[in-house]
N, C-alpha and C positions, 0 to 999 in steps of 0.2 A: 684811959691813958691815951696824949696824942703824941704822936712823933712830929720832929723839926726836921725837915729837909732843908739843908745846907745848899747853898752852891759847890761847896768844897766836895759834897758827896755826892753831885752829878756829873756822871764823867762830859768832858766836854768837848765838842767837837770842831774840827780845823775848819774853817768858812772854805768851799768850793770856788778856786776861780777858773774861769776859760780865757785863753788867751786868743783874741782872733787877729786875725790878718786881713786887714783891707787898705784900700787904696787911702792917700792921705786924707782928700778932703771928703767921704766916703766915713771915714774911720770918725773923724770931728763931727758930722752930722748924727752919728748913731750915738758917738759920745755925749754930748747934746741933751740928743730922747731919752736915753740912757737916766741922764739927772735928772730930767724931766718926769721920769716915771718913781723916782727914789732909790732905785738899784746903782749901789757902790760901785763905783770904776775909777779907772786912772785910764788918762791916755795921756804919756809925755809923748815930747817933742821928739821925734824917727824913732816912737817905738812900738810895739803893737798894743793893742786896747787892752787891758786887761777887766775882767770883767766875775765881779763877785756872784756867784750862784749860790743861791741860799736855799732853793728849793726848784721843786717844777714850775712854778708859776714863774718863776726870775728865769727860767732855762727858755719856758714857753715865749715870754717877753724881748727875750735876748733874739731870740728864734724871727721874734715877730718882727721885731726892729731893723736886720741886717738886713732880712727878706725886703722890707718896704724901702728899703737906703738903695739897697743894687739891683731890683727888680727894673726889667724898661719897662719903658711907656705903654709896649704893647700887652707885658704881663699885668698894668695895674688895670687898663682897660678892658682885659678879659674876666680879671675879679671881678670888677664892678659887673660885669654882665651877668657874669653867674650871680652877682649877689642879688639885680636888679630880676632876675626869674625865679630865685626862689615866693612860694607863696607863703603869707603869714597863715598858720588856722584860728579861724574866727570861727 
């Protein structure tokens, strides 16, 4: 005997969203990346980004994108340094 599972009989869950706060043109650039990556957003016109998290990977993404939008010059040139000392193992 097999069983049919429904949609109707999985409970269903409310999609997560985060609301951030940044500067205008700041807020369009990560909106942007945002669609660029396929994670759902809205950002209207004077108002803050809203931003659908569906899991860690969308949280980590959101995380990753705001970080590379408002980081300066001198934070992204220290990344790279550390990235440029790590050694691969061969």
């Amino acid at each position: 005997m097999t069983a049919a599972i429904s949609n109707q009989s999985l409970p269903l869950q409310a999609p997560a969203y985060a609301v951030v706060e940044l500067d205008r043109m700041v807020r369009w650039d990560v909106y942007l990346r945002l669609q660029e990556l396929s994670i759902p957003c809205q950002c209207k016109l004077g108002a803050r980004l809203q931003v659908q998290v569906d899991g860690v990977a969308a949280a980590i993404q959101l995380w990753c994108v705001v970080q590379s939008c408002t980081a300066d010059k001198v934070s992204h040139t220290a990344h790279l340094e550390r990235c440029w000392q790590l050694k691969c193992p061969h």
